[in-house]
N, C-alpha and C positions, 0 to 999 in steps of 0.2 A: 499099155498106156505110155511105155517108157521111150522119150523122143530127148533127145540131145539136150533142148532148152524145155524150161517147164511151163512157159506161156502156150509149147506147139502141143501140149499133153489133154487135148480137148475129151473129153467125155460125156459121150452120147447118151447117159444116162438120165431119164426125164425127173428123177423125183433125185432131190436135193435134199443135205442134214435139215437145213433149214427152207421148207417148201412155202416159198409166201400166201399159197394158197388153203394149208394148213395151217399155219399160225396168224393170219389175218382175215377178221370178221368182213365180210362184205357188209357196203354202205347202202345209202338211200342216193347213189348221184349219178349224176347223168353219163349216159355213155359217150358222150361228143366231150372231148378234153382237146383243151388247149395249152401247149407247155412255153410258156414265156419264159426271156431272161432279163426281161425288161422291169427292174425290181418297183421301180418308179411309176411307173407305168400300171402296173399292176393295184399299188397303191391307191393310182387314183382311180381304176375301175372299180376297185372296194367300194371308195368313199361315194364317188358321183350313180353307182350302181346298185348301189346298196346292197351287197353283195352277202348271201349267205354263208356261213361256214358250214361247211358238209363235211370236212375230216381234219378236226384237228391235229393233223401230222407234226411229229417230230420227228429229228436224228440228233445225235450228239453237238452240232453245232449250232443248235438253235428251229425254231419251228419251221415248218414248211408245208403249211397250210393249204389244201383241198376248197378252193371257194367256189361257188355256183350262181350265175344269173341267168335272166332270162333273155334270150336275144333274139328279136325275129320269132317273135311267140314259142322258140322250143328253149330247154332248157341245157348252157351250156355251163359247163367246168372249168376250173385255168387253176394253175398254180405253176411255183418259179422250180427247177430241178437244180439248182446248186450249179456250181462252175465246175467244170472236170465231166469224163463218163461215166467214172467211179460212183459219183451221186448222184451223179441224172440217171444212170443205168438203173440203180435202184430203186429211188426213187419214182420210176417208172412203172418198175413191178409190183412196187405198193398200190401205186396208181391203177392197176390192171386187177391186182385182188382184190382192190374196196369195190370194183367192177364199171372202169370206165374203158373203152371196146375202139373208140375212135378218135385218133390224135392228129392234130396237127400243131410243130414245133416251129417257132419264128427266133430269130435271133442273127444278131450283126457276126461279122467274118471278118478275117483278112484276105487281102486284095493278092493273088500272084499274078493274073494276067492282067498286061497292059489295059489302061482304056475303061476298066469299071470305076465308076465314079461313085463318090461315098453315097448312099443311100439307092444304089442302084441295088432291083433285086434280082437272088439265084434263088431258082427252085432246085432242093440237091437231086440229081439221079442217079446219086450213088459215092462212096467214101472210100478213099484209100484206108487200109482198117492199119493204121501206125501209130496204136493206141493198145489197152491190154484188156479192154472188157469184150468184144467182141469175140473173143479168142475163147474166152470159154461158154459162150451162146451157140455158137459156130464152127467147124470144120477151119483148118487153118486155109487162107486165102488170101490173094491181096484185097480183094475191094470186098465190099456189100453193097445188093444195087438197091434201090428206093423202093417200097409198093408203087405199082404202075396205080394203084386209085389212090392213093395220096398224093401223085406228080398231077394227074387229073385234075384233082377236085383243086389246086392249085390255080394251074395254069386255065382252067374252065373261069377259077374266081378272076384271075386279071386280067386273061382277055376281056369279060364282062363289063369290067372298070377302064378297060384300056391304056393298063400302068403295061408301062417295058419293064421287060424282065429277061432273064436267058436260063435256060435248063443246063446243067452243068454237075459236074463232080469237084468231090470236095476232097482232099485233104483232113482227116484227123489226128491229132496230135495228143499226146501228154504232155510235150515241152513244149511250151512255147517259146523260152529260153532258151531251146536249143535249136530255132530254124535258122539252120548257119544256109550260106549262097548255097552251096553246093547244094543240096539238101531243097531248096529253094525251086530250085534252076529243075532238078530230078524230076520235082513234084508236078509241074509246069510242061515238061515233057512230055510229060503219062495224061495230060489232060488236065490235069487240076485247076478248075477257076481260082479258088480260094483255099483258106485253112480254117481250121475251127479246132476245139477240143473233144465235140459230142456226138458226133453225126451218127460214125458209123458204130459205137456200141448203144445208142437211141434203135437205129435200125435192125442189129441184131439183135436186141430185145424181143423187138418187134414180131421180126418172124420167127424167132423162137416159140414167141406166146404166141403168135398164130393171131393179132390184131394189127390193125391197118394203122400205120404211121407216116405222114409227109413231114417233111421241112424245107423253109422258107428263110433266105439268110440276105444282111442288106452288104452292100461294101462299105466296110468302114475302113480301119486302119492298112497302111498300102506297102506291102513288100514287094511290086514289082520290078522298083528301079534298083542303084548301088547302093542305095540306102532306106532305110528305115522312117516312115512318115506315119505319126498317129493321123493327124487331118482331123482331131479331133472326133474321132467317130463317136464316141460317147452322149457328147453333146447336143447328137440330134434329136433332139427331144418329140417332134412333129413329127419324122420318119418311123420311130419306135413307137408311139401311140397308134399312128395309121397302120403300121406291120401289124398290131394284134387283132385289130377289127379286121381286116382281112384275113387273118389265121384264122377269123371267130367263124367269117361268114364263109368260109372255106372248109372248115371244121365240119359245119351245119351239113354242109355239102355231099359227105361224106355216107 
């Protein structure tokens, strides 16, 4: 196991101290999960959805709730994974031992290539893995690529609606703090449409646990030029309610 740095120290070993399949009771909820970061959003599909709670989840920084409705007559899941991959990653796995099998993840990005305009969408096909959770799901590597049936069930949903979109790799980060130009310019080189923090330990999760994951990302804040432009991505309130019903009926899809 012994490698220079101890992030390249991967370990193919399938059962873990802490196995979340052993220490967490499987639920009553649905296999079709949708992972939002849209907190707001989510909020009011509770409210206007009347949305069940099916696992009241916690972690040390407050609740992160398991909720279920019904959509398009089958029964779908959603809840929010934290900012970072360190808590989406796990939270994930919690996700997959209370026994939910098919995911689709929606959420805004930064912009490195010219020309994407805020609320345009990427479907990702794959993550530069320049993050630290991946690394121990996974063989060291630079990227992870996407399930080819979650780019599918994707791109089948917005052809369908006839939203533009582009299929693209992403860029994952821990710093975001630290996308200096160079660093930038690298990313952009290798193909990277955009940046995120979670893509690619979401997707090494994924086929780790041998369940099917997509993500769907909008442009929001713009690193392409000499300088740094939020464009207010936050604030699209209309684009981030329309991304989850398309992750939903995308999800369904699946």
């Amino acid at each position: 196991m012994s490698a220079d740095y101890p992030i390249l120290e991967f370990d193919p070993m399938r059962e873990a101290m802490v196995e979340p399949s052993r220490v967490i009771q499987p639920k009553d909820v649905p296999e079709h999960c949708v992972i939002c970061f849209f907190k707001e959003v989510l909020d009011k599909v509770v409210v206007e959805q009347q949305a069940r709670l099916a696992v009241d989840n916690r972690w040390e920084d407050g609740a992160h709730p398991i909720y279920e409705i019904t959509h398009q007559g089958r029964r779908l899941a959603f809840f929010h994974p934290g900012v970072g991959a360190g808590m989406a990653a796990g939270l994930l796995e919690e996700a997959i031992a209370f026994g939910c099998k098919k995911f689709i993840v929606c959420g805004g990005c930064g912009v490195l290539a010219k020309g994407i305009e805020v609320g345009q969408l990427i479907v990702v096909s794959g993550a530069v893995r320049d993050e630290g959770v991946s690394y121990h799901y996974l063989p060291p590597g630079r990227e992870v690529q996407a399930n080819p049936a979650g780019i599918a069930a994707l791109v089948a949903t917005l052809e369908q609606r006839g939203i533009p979109y582009q299929v693209g790799k992403t860029w994952t980060t821990d710093a975001p703090y630290r996308e200096t130009p160079a660093k930038v310019t690298a990313r952009r080189q290798e193909g990277c449409l955009v940046v995120e923090m979670e893509a690619a330990g979401l997707m090494a999760v994924a086929e780790y646990r041998r369940v099917v994951l997509g993500q769907v990302l909008y442009g929001g804040d713009d690193l392409s030029g000499s300088e740094w432009d939020s464009r207010g991505w936050q604030s699209r309130r209309d684009v981030r309610e329309n991304l989850f019903w398309l992750a939903a009926e995308a999800c369904l899809g699946l």
